[in-house]
C-alpha positions in Angstrom: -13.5 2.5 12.8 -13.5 -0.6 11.3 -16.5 -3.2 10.7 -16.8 -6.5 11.9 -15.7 -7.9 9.0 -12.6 -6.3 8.5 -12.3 -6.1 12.5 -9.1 -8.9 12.5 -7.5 -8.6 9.1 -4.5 -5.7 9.7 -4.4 -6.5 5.7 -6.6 -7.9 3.0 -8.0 -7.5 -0.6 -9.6 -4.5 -1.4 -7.6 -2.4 1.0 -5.6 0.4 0.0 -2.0 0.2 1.0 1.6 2.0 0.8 3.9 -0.4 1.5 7.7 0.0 3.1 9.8 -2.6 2.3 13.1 -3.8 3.4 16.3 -2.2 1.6 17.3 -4.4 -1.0 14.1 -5.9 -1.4 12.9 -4.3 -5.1 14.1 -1.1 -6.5 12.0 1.5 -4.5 11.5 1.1 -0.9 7.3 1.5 -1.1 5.0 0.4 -3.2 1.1 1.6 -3.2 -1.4 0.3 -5.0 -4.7 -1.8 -3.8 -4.5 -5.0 -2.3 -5.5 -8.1 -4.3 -4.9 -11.3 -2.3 -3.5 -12.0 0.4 -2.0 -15.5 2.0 0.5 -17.4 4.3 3.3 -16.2 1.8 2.8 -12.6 1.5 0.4 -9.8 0.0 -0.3 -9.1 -3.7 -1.4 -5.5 -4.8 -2.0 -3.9 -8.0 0.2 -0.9 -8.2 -1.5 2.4 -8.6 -1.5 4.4 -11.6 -0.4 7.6 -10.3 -2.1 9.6 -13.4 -5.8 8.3 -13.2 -5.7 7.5 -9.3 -7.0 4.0 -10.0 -5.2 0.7 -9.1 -4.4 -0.7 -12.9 -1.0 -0.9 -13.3 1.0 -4.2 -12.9 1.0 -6.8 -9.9 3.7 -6.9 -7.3 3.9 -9.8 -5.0 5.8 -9.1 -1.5 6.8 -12.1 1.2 6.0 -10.9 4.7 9.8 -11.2 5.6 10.1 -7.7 3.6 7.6 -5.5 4.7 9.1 -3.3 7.3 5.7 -0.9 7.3 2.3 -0.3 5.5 -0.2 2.8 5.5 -3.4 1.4 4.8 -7.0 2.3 4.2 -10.1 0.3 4.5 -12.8 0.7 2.7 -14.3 2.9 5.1 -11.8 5.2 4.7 -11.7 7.9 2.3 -9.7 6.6 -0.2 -9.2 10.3 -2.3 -7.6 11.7 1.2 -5.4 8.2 0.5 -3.8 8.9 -2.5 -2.4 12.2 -0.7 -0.9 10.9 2.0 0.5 7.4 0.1 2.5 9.9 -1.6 3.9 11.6 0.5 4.9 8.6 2.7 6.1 7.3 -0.9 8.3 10.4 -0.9 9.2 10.6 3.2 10.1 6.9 3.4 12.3 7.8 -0.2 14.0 10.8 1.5 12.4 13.0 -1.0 11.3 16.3 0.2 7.5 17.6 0.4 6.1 19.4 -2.0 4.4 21.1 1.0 
C-alpha cells in the first residue's frame, strides 16, 4: 500500500523502476535503475549497477511517448525482492529465457 504522499504519483524520484520501452527507442528494450526526476517531458533514472545492486551507473532520460510499460517499487516496497524480479522482466521483456 502506498502513503499519502506517494498516493497520486504512478512515478516519481526515488522509486525503483524497470522500464519497457518502445522498439527502436534505445538499444535494449528496458532499462532499470532508480528514478531521479521526473517532469512534463519524461522520467530520468540512474541506471542500476547490476554488480553492487545500487543505482550508480549513468543517467538515461526517456520521453513519455516511449514507455510502453514500467515495474516499479516504492519505497515501501522491498527494494532487495526488486532487483530479482527487474531482472527477470529485463530478460522476459528481452525474450531471454529464466534462469529459473
Amino acid at each position: 500500500m502506498t502513503t499519502a504522499k506517494y498516493k497520486d504519483q504512478t512515478i516519481a524520484a526515488e522509486f525503483w523502476i524497470a522500464l519497457t520501452l518502445r522498439e527502436g527507442t534505445a538499444p535494449l528494450r528496458s532499462y532499470v535503475g532508480q528514478v531521479q526526476a521526473v517532469d512534463a517531458n519524461g522520467v530520468r533514472l540512474t541506471l542500476i549497477d547490476w554488480v553492487t545492486g545500487s543505482a550508480s551507473g549513468y543517467d538515461l532520460f526517456v520521453p513519455w511517448s516511449n514507455i510502453e510499460a514500467a515495474l516499479i517499487a516504492t519505497p515501501e516496497h522491498d527494494a532487495k525482492g526488486f532487483g530479482e524480479r527487474a531482472a527477470e522482466w529485463k530478460k522476459a521483456v528481452s525474450g531471454e529465457k529464466s534462469d529459473k
